[in-house]
C-alpha positions in Angstrom: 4.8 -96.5 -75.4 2.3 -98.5 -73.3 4.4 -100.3 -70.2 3.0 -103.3 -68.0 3.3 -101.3 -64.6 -0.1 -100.1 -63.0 -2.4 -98.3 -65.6 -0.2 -99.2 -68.0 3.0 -96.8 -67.2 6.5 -97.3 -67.9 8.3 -97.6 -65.1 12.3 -96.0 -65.3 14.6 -97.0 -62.6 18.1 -95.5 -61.8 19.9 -98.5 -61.8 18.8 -100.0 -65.4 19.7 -98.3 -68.6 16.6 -97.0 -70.3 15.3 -97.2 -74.3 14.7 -94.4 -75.5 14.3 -92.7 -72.3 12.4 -95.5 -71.0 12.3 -98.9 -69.3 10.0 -101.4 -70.0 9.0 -103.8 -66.4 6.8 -106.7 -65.7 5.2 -105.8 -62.5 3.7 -108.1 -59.9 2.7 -108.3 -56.2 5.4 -109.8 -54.1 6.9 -110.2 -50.9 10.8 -111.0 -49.9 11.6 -112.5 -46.5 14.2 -114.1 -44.5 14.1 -116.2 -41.7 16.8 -117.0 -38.6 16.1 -119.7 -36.2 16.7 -119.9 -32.1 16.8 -122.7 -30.1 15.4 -123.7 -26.6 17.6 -123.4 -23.4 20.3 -120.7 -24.5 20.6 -117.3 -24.1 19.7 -115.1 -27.0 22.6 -112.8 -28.1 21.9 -109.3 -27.4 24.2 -108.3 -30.1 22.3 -106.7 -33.3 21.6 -109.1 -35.6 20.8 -108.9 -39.6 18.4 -109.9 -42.1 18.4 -110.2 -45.9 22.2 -111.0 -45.8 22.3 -114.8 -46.1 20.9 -115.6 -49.7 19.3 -119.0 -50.3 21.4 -121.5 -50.6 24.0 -119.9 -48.2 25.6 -121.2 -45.4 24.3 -119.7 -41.7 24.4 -120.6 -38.5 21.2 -119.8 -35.5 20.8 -116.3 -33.6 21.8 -118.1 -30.2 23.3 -121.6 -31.4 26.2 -122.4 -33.9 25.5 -125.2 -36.3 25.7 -124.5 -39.6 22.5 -125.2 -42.0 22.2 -124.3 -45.8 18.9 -121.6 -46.5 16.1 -123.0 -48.5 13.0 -121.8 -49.8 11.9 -122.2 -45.9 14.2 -119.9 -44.7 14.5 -116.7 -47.6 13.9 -116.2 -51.3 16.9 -113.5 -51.6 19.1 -114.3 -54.5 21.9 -112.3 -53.6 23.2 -110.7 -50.1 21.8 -107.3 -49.2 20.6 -106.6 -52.5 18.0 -107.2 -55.5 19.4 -108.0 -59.1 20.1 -105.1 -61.6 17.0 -104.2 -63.1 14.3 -104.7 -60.5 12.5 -102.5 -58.4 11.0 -103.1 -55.4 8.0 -101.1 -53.5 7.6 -102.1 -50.4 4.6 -101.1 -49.2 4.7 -103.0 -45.5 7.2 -104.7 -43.3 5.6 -107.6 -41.0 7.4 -110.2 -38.6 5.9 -113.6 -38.2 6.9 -115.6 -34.9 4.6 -118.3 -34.3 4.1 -120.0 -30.9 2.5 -123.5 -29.7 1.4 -124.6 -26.4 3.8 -127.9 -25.9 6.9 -128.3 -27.2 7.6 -130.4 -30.1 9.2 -133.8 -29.3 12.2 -134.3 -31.9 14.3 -131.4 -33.8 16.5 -131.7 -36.7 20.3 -131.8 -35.7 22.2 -131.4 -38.6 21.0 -130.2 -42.5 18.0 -127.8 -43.8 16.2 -129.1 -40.7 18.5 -127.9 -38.0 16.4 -126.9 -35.1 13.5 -127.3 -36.6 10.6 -129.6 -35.4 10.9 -133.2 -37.3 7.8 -134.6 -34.8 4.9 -132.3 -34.3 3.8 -134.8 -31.1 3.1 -132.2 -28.2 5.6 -132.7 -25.2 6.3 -130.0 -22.4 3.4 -127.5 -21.9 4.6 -123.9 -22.4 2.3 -120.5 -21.8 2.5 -119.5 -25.6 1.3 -116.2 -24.9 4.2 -115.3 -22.5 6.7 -116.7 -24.6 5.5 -114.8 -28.1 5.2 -111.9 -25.8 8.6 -112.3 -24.7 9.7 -112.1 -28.2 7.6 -109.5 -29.7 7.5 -107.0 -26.7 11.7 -107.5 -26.1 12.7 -107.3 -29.9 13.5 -104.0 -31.8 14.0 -103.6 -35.0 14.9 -101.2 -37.8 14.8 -101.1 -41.7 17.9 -100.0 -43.2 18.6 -99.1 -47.0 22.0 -97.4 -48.0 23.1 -97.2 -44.2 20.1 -94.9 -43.4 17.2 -96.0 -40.9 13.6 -95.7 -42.0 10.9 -97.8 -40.0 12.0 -99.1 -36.8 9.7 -100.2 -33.9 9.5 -103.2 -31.2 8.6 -106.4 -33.2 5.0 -105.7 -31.9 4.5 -102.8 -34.2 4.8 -104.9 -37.4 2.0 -107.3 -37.1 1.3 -109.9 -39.8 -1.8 -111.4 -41.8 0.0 -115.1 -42.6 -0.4 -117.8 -40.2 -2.9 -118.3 -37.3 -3.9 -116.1 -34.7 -4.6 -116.3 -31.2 -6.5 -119.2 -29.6 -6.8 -121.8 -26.8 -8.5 -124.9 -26.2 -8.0 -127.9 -24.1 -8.3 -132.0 -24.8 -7.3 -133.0 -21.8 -9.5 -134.9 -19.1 -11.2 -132.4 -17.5 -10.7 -129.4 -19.7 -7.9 -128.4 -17.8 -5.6 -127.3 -20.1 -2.4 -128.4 -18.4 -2.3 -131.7 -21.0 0.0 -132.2 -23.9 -2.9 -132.2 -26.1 -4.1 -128.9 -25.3 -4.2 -126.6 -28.4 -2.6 -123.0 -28.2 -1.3 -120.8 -31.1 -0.2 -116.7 -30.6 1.0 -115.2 -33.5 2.4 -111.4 -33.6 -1.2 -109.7 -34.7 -5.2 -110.5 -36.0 -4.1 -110.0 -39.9 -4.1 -106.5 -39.9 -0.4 -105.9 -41.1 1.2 -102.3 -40.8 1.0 -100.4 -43.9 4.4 -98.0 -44.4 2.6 -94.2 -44.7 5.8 -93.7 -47.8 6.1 -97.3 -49.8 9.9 -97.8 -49.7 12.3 -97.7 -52.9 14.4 -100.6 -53.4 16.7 -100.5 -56.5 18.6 -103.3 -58.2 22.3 -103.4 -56.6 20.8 -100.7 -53.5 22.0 -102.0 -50.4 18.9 -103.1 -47.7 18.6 -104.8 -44.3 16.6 -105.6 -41.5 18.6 -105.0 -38.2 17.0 -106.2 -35.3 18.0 -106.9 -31.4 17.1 -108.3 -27.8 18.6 -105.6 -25.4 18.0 -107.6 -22.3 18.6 -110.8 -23.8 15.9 -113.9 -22.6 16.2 -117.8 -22.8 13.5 -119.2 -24.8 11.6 -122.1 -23.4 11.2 -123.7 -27.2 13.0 -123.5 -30.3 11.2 -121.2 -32.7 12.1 -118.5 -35.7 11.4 -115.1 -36.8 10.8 -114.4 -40.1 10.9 -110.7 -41.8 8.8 -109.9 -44.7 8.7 -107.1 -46.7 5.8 -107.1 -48.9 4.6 -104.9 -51.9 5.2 -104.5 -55.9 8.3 -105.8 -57.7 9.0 -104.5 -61.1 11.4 -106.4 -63.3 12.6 -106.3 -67.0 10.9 -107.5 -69.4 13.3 -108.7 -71.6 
């Protein structure tokens, strides 16, 4: 029997009850992530903190601020808490984290729905050194990949770059060139789009229990609202029928 999977295999999983003694799977690339959001001004939590267990459309508040906002397509595309569906099969074959900093401030943020504490006016405001703030993030955070209770990959946030978004760069509009203007452009992201590939691609089972913990031991205050987003990217396999 010819299957869909690379080279045309069947691909058997444990948690899906094979045809004779084997499963047929539609197999594409794909990548699951999950996003939690922080605001300016407050202390981040040093508490360890959890990713992949607020599905979309669920209820969640901020890392370091308690209004409650509803997950969208923005935020995740897990289906269900901690788990895939019964039947699919995830490889993942790298795990990247994507925080994003400007150079100003953005002058209005969401209060209250999907958009809480997120920028709703991109018009720069306060200037911020981007580059010490994403490497407050990235060099303070630690992080660990967690399937069944065990540990796999763990690391500091600056071990798993990414390839999606913009990289680093500066520039200045401002009379002068000097940079200290509203309208100066500055972007850091975590890494030049050279993502960490995992040396063993990870095994995720339908109904196999996964997270991403992560913490700030130290604890910082941010000087801008921003988010981090996990993504673990690699091969799903799903049923055909």
């Amino acid at each position: 029997m010819q299957g869909p999977g690379p080279g045309g295999r069947v691909v058997r999983t444990m948690d899906y009850t094979p045809v004779n003694g084997q499963t047929l799977k539609d197999f594409y690339g794909y990548r699951l992530y999950d996003t939690i959001r922080f605001v300016a001004g407050t202390a981040v939590s040093t508490a360890i903190f959890s990713f992949f267990q607020i599905p979309l459309g669920g209820q969640t508040a901020g890392q370091n601020f308690a209004t409650q906002y509803t997950k969208t397509k923005i935020d995740t595309n897990l289906g269900s808490a901690g788990l895939l569906s019964k039947g699919r099969y995830f490889e993942v074959h790298s795990m990247q984290v994507r925080a994003l900093m400007t150079g100003a401030t953005d002058t209005t943020y969401g209060s209250s729905g999907i958009n809480t504490q997120l920028p709703t006016n991109a018009l720069g405001a306060a200037v911020i050194s981007a580059t010490n703030e994403a490497a407050e993030i990235l060099e303070q955070g630690y992080m660990s990949f967690i399937m069944d209770d065990k540990t796999y990959e763990e690391g500091k946030l600056i071990h798993f770059p990414t390839p999606y978004g913009l990289s680093g760069f500066a520039g200045s509009g401002s009379p002068g060139g000097s940079g200290a203007g509203t309208d100066t452009i500055a972007v850091v992201n975590n890494g030049f789009g050279r993502p960490y590939r995992l040396p063993i691609p990870r095994q995720i089972d339908g109904l196999r229990s996964f997270r991403v913990d992560m913490q700030f031991p130290g604890g910082f205050t941010p000087n801008r609202n921003f988010k981090i987003e996990v993504c673990l990217e690699g091969g799903l396999y799903r049923p055909v029928v």
